[in-house]
C-alpha positions as CSV (number, residue, x, y, z in Angstrom):
1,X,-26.0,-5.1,4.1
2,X,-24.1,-8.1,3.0
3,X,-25.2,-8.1,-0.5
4,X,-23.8,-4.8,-1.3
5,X,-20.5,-5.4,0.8
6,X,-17.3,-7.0,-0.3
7,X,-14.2,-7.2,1.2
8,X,-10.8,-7.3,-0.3
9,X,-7.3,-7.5,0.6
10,X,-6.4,-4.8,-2.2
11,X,-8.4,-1.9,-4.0
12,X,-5.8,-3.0,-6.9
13,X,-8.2,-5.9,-7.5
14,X,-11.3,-4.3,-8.1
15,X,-13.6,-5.5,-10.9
16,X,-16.8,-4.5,-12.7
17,X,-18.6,-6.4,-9.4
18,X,-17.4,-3.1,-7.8
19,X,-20.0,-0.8,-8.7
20,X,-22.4,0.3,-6.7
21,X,-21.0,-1.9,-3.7
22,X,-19.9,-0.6,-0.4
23,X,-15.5,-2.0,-0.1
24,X,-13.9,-3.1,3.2
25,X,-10.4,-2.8,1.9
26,X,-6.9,-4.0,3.2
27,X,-4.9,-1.2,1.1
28,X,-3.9,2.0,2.4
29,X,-6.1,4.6,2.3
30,X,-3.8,7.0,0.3
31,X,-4.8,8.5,-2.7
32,X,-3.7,5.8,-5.6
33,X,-6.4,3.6,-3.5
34,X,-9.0,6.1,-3.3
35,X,-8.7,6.5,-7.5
36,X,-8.9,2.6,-7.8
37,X,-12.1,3.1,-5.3
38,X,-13.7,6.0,-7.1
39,X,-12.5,4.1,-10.9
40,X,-14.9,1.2,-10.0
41,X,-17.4,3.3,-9.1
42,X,-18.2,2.0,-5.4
43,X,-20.6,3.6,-3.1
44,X,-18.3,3.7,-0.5
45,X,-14.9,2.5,1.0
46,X,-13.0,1.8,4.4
47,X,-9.5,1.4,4.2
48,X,-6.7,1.2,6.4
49,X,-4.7,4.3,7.6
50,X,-1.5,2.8,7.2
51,X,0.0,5.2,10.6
52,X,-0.8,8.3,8.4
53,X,3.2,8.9,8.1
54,X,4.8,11.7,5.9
55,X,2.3,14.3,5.4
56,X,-1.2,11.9,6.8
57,X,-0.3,10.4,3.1
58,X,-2.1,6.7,4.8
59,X,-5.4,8.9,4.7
60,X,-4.6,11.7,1.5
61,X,-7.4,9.6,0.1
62,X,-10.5,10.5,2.3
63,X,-10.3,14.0,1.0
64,X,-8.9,13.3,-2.4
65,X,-13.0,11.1,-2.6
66,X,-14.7,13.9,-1.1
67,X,-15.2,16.0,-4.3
68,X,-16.9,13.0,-5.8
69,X,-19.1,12.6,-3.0
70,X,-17.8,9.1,-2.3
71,X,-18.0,8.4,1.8
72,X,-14.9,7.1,2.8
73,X,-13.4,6.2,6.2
74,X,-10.0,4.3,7.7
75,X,-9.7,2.5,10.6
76,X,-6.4,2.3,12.4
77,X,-3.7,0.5,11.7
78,X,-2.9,-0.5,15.6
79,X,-6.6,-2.1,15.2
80,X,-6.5,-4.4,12.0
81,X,-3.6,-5.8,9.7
82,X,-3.1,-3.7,6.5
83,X,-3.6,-5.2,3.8
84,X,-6.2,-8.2,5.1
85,X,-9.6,-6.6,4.5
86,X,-11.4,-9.5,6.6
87,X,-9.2,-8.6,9.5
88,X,-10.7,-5.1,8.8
89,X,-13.7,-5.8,9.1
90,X,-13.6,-8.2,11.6
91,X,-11.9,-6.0,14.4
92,X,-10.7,-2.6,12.6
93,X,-11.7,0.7,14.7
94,X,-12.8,4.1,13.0
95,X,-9.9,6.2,13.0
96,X,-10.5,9.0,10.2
97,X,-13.6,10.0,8.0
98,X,-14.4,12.4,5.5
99,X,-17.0,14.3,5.1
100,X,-19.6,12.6,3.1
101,X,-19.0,9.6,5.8
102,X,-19.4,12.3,8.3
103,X,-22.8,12.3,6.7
104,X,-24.0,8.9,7.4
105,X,-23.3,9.1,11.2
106,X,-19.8,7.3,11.0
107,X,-16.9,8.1,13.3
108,X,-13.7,7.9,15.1
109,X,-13.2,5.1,17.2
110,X,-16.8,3.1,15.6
111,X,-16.5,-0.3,15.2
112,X,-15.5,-0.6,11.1
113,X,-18.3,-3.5,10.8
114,X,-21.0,-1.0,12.1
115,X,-19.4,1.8,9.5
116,X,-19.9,-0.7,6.9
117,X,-23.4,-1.0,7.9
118,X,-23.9,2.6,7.3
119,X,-21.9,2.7,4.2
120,X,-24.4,0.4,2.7
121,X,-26.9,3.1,2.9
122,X,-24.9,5.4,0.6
123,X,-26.3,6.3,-3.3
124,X,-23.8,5.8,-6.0
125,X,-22.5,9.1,-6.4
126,X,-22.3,10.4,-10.2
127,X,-19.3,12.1,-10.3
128,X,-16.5,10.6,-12.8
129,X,-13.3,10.2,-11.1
130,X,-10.1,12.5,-12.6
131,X,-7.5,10.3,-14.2
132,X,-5.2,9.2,-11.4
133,X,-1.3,10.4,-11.3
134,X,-0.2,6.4,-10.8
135,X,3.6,6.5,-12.0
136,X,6.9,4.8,-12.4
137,X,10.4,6.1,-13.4
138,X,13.4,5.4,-13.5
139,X,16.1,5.4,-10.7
140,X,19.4,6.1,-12.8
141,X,22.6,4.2,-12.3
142,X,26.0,3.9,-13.2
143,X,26.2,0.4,-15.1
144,X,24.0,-2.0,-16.4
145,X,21.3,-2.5,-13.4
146,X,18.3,-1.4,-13.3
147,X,16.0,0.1,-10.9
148,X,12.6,1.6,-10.9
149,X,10.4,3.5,-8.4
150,X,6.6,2.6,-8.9
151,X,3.3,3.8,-7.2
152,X,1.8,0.7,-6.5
153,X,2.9,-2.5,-6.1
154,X,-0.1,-3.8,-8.4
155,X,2.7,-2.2,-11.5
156,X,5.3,-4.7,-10.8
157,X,5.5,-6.9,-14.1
158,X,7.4,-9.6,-15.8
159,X,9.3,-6.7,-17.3
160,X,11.0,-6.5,-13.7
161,X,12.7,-9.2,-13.4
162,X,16.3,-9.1,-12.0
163,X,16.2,-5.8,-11.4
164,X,15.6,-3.5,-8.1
165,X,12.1,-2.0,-7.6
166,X,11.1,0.9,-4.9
167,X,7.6,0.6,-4.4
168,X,5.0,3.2,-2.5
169,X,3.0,-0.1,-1.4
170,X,2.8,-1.4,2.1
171,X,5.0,-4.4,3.5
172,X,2.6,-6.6,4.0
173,X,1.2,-9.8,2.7
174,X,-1.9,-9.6,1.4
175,X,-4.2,-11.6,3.4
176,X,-1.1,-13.3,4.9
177,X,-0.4,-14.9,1.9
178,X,3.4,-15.5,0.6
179,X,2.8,-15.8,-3.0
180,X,1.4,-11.9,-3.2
181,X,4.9,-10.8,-1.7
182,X,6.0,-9.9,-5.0
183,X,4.6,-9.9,-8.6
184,X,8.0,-10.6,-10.2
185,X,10.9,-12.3,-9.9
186,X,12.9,-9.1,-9.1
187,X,16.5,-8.7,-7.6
188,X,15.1,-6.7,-4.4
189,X,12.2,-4.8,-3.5
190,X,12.0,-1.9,-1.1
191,X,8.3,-1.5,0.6
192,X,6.9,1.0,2.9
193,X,6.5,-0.2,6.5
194,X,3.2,1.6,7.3
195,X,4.4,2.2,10.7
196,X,4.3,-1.5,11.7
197,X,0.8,-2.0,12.9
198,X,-1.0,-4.8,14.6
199,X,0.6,-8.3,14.3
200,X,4.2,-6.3,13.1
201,X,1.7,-6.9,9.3
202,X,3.7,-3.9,7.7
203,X,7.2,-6.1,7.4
204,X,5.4,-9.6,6.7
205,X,6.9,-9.3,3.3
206,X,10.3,-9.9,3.8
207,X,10.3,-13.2,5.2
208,X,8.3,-14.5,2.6
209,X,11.0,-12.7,-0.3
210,X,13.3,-14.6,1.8
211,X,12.4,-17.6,0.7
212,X,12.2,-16.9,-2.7
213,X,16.3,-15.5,-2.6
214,X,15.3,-11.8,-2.8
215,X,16.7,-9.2,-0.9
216,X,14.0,-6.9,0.7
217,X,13.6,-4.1,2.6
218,X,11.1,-1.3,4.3
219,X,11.6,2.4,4.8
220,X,9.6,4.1,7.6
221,X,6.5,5.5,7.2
222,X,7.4,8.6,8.3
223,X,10.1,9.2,6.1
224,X,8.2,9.0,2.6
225,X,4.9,9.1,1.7
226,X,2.9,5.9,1.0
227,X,1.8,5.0,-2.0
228,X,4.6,7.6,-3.8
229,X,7.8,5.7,-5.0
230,X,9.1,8.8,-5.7
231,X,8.7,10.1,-2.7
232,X,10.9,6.6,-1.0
233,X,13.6,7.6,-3.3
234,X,14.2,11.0,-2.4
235,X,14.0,10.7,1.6
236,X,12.7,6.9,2.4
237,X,15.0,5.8,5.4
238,X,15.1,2.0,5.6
239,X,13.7,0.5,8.9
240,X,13.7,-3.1,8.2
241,X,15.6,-5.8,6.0
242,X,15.6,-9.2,5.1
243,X,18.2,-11.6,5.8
244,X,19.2,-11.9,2.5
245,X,19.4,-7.5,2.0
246,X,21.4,-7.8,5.1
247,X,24.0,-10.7,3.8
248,X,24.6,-7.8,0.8
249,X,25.0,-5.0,3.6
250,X,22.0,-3.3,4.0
251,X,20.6,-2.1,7.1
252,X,18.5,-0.7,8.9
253,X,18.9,3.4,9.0
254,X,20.5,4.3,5.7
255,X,18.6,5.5,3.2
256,X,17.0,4.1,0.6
257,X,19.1,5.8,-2.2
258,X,22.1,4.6,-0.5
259,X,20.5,0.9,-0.5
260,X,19.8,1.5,-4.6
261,X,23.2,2.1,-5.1
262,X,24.5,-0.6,-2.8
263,X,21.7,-3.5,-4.5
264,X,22.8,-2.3,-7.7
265,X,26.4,-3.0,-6.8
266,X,25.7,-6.8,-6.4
267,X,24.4,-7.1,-9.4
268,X,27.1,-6.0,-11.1
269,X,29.3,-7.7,-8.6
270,X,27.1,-10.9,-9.9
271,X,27.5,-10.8,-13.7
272,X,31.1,-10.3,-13.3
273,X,31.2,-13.9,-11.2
């Protein structure tokens, strides 16, 4: 098994390696993940549910693979950290398959080591993936902030910088480690709390933005879809902030509109200083 296995804290870091290998994946198993899965062309996936949320959007991308014949599973988010695909693997359980997974004898409540084992069996299924829907926009304001709403965390750029980002990505560190809390040096960042999970991973972020000055924040899982920035926009409620989000009067149970607007105040209140 182990030489078709690897194990990643993010589907977003997929290279060519990818093909015809079986993933054990930290990201959410939603259906910008899936894409990135079925894109490389793996054999097959395990991902983290994320607490389904809004519409089961933590699993959207078992079926979304099941088209293309790619044999997916995700293992609960009460069982493994999101976004640490070794904690996956080392103690996630089963919690949802689809139905080429179904296939190979993998299940609810299985061990995700053993489904990995039977992933391994899997063919590389032919089917070309559809070109994914992965998008950013703009969040209009009054003044001269900015703000964008992005898909995936992995879009983040240089291009960001000092401005306020809504992001359909979990809250957690990858692998536990700070330096992946953010890809730019933004003003704020608004993440999606996948429900917590083991070890509180979901909000891990925001300590670690802390420390770099930025004010951060989660909405619950359950109020927006993960891995949809537009969706956070439109009816994310914010669950948890960072001490420096708080020092600028955020907190938690406003929404995240409201906490745009409000981040997009101190900037302004900023360049006038």
């Amino acid at each position: 098994m182990l030489d078709r296995l690897i194990v990643v804290d993010s589907v977003t870091r997929l290279g060519p390696e990818a093909q015809g290998r079986v993933i054990v994946g930290g990201s959410h198993g939603g259906i910008y993940a899936a894409y990135l899965a079925a894109k490389a062309r793996v054999a097959g996936v395990l991902l983290n549910d994320a607490g389904l949320g809004l519409d089961r959007a933590g699993i959207a991308g078992l079926h979304w693979l099941d088209p293309l014949r790619v044999p997916a599973a995700c293992c609960s988010h009460r069982s493994a950290r999101i976004g640490d695909g070794f904690d996956l693997l080392g103690r996630g359980i089963v919690s949802h398959v689809n139905r080429a997974a179904a296939a190979l004898g993998i299940e609810p409540g299985m061990w995700c080591r053993e489904a990995a084992r039977r992933l391994a069996a899997a063919p590389l299924s032919p089917a070309e993936p559809p070109e994914s829907a992965e998008s950013r926009f703009p969040v209009e304001l009054p003044g001269r902030a900015r703000a964008s709403a992005i898909d995936s965390n992995s879009l983040m750029g240089p291009d960001d910088d000092g401005t306020i980002v809504v992001t359909g990505s979990h809250g957690a560190l990858l692998g536990g480690r700070p330096e992946t809390a953010a890809r730019a040096n933004v003003f704020a960042a608004l993440y999606n709390d996948a429900d917590g999970g083991i070890d509180g991973a979901g909000f891990t972020r925001l300590p670690a933005l802390d420390a770099r000055g930025i004010a951060a924040a989660t909405y619950s899982v359950w109020t927006a879809r993960i891995g949809d920035g537009r969706s956070a926009v439109e009816s994310g409620i914010v669950s948890a902030v960072n001490v420096r989000a708080a020092a600028l009067g955020l907190a938690p149970g406003g929404t995240v509109r409201d906490a745009i607007t409000l981040l997009a105040e101190a900037i302004e209140k900023d360049r006038r200083a």
